[in-house]
TIMINU-417621 format. One line per 8 residues: their letters; for each residue x negated, y, z negated of C-alpha. Coordinates in steps of 0.5 Angstrom, whole numbers, plus 500, padded with zeros to 3 digits. Each point is the difference from the previous one (the first is absolute). Layout:
<pts>
A = X Y Z | ...
</pts>
This chain:
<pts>
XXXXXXXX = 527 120 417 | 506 500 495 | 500 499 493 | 503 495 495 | 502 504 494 | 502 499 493 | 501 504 494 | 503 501 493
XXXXXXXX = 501 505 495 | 501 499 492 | 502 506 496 | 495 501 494 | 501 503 494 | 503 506 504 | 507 502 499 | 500 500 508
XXXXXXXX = 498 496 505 | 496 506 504 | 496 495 505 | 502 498 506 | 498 497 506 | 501 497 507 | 497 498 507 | 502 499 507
XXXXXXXX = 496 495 505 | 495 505 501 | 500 504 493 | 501 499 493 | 499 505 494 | 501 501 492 | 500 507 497 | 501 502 493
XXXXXXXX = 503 506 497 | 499 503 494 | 506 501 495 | 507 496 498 | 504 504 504 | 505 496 506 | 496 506 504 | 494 497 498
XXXXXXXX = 501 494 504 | 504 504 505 | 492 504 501 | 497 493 501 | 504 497 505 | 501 506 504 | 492 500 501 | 501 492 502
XXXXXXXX = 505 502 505 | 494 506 502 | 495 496 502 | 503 494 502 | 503 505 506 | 492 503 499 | 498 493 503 | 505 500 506
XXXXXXXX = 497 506 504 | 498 500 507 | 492 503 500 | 495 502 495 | 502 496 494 | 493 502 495 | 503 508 502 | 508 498 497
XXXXXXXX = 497 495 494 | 495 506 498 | 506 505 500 | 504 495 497 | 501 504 494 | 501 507 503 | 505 497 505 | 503 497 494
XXXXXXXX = 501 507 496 | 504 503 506 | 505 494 499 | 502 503 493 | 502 506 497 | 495 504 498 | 503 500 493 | 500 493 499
XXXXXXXX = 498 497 494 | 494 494 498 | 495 496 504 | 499 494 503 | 494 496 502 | 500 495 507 | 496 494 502 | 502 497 507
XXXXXXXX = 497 496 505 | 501 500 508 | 500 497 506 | 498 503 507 | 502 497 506 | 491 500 502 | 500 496 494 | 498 504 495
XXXXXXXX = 501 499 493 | 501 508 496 | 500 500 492 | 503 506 497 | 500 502 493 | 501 507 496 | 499 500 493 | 499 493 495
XXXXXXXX = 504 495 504 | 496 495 503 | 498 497 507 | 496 493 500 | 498 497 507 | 498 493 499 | 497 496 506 | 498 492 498
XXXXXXXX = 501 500 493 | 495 507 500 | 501 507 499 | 500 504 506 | 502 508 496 | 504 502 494 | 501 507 501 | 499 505 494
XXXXXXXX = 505 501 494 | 500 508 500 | 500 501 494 | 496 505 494 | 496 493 499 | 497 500 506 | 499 507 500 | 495 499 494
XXXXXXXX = 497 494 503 | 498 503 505 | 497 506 496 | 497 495 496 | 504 502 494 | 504 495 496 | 507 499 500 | 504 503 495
XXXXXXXX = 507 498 497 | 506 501 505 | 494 502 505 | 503 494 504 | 507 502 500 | 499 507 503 | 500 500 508 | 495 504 503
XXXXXXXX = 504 499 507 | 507 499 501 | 507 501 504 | 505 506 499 | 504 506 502 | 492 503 499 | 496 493 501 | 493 501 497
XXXXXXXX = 494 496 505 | 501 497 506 | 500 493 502 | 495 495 499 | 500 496 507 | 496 494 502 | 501 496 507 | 496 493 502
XXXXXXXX = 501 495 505 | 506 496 497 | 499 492 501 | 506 495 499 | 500 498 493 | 497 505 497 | 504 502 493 | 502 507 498
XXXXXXXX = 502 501 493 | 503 506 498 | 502 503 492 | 503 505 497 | 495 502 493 | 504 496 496 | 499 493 503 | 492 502 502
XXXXXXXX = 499 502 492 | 501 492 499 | 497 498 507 | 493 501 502 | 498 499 508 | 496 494 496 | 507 497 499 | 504 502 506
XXXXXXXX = 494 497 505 | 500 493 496 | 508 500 500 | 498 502 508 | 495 494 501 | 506 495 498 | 506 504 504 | 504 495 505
XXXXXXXX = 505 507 501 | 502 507 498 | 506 496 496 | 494 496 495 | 495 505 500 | 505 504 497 | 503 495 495 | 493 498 498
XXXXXXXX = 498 508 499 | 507 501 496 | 498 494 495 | 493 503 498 | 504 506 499 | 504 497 496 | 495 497 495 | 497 505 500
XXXXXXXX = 505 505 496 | 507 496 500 | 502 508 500 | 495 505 503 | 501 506 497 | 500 503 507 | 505 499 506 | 496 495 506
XXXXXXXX = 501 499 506 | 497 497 505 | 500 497 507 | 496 494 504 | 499 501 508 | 497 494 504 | 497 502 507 | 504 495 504
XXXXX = 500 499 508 | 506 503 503 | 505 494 503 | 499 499 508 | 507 502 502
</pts>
């Protein structure tokens, strides 16, 4: 199986566009760095390129994707600066479906109209939730895992069996912000392909804050029968 990939992002309020996005036949990733700087979206993309050359080992995939973000501080200088969150989906040759996501990116799996998983935004918010405390102002903003040149928390790995048709939407904070997994699961249900289903999640963004205060990026990623040669 393959997928049938489309995305887009739209630069917010930032004076920089730092999200970034990309995909392969068999993986597609969003990653956000924190900061305006071009570095920024530098840290961004090389996380991307990471776990895209992540999805492509031969063996224990659970094992490379857990270590994604110690394998990550070893390709940067140990000085480096910023930090980056990730959230990918992977297809295996078994036919599995790996979902990978380390700070408040999110990662949506939606199977006929319904949710399958969303993966934690990893952030302070969550914390308080789960500790049954109420959430303060900024609590949503600061990340309690992340990639960097000293990451903080590894991976959040989930894997399932991946059917044909089955949607995996994928958001930098900026567009989850604005975009539930309600949302994404109803825009889900009227999906003829990636390319629909992006431009119908790109209008609901859009009508929702004409200019998010944020950066958003997010990708579509439709499981698809790999053609007969």
């Amino acid at each position: 199986m393959i997928f049938e990939c489309a995305g887009f992002a739209e630069q917010g309020g930032r004076s920089t566009l730092n999200d970034s996005y990309g995909w392969t036949p068999t993986a597609a990733f969003v990653a956000d760095s924190a900061g305006d700087s071009s570095g920024a979206r530098q840290l961004a993309d090389a996380a991307i390129e990471h776990f895209a050359r992540l999805a492509t080992v031969d063996g224990d995939l659970a094992s490379a994707l857990t270590g994604g973000a110690q394998s990550f501080e070893q390709t940067l200088p140990a000085d480096a600066e910023g930090m980056t969150t990730i959230a990918g989906g992977i297809l295996d040759p078994r036919g599995l479906l790996w979902t990978v996501s380390q700070g408040d990116s999110l990662v949506v799996h939606v199977r006929d109209g319904s949710i399958v998983s969303v993966s934690t935004a990893h952030n302070a918010a969550h914390e308080l939730t789960i500790l049954g405390r109420r959430q303060t102002y900024g609590s949503s903003s600061v990340l309690s895992r992340y990639l960097a040149a000293h990451s903080r928390g590894v991976p959040e790995v989930r894997v399932t069996r991946a059917v044909p048709g089955d949607i995996v939407v994928l958001m930098t904070d900026g567009a989850g912000e604005h975009l539930s997994a309600a949302d994404v699961a109803e825009a889900a249900s009227s999906m003829s392909d990636a390319p629909t289903g992006v431009s119908a999640l790109n209008v609901q963004l859009r009508a929702r804050a004409e200019v998010p205060a944020d950066n958003a990026a997010c990708v579509v990623a439709v499981v698809r029968e790999e053609a007969s040669a």
